[in-house]
N, C-alpha and C positions, 0 to 999 in steps of 0.2 A: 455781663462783661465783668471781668477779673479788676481790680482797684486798680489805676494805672498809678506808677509815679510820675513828676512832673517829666516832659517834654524836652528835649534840648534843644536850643535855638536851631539849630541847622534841620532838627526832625520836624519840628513843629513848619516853618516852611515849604519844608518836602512835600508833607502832608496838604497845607495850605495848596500849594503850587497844584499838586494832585486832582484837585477836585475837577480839573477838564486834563485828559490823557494829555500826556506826554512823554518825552524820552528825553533818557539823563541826561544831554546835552543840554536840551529844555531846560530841565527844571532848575540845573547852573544858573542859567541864565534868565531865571522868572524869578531864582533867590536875590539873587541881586540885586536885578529892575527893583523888586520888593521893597527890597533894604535901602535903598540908592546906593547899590556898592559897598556897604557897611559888612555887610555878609556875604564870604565867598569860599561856596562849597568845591571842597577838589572833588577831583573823581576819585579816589580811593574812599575818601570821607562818606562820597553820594552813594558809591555800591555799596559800601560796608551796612549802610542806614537802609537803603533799596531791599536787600538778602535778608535783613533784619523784621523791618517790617512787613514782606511779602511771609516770614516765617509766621510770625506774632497773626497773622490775616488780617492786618490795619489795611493793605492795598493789595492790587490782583494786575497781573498782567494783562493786559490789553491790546484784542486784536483787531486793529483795524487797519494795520498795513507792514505784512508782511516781511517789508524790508528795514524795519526801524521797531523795535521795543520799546514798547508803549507801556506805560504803569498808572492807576485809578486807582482813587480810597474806596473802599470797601465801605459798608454799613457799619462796621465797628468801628475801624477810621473815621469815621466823622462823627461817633460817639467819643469818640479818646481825644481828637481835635477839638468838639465842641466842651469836654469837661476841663482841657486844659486854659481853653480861652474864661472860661467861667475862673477859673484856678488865678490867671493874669488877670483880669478887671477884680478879682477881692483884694489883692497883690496891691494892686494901683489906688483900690478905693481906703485900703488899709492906710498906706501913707502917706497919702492927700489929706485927710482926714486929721492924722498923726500933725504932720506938717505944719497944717493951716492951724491946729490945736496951739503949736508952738511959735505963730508968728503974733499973737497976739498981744 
């Protein structure tokens, strides 16, 4: 797999949301549950990111009922999700660390 750079919040969900099939309306709506509302993907936002990633092979269309477009992370998707989530907990342990150095 190619270096990825980091993630942006609305992809890194997508991605998350992904990992059991769904359709864009879905995953609006599993961003959000996510977030408690804090993050709220348009539809322009979600296809633009959907067209993106299905190009990149992070996720693959999925067919399991014909009357609704379904989208699942691929193998490499859940390598680029799992290095990113690695990328946020050094993020997090960096300035915990930093922080708790400075309450002293």
């Amino acid at each position: 797999m190619a270096k990825q750079g980091a993630l942006t919040e609305p992809v890194y969900y997508i991605l998350l949301s992904l990992l059991t099939p769904m359709h864009g309306y879905g995953i609006m709506q599993n961003v959000k549950k996510l977030t408690n509302g804090r993050v709220n993907i348009g539809a322009g936002t979600l296809y633009g990111a959907i067209n993106t990633l299905l190009s990149k092979g992070f996720i693959a269309e999925y067919k399991s009922n014909p009357s609704k477009k379904e989208y699942i992370i691929t193998e490499e998707g859940r390598d680029v999700l799992s290095a990113e989530l690695s990328r946020l907990k050094e993020l997090v342990k960096n300035g915990e660390e930093i922080l708790e150095g400075t309450n002293e």
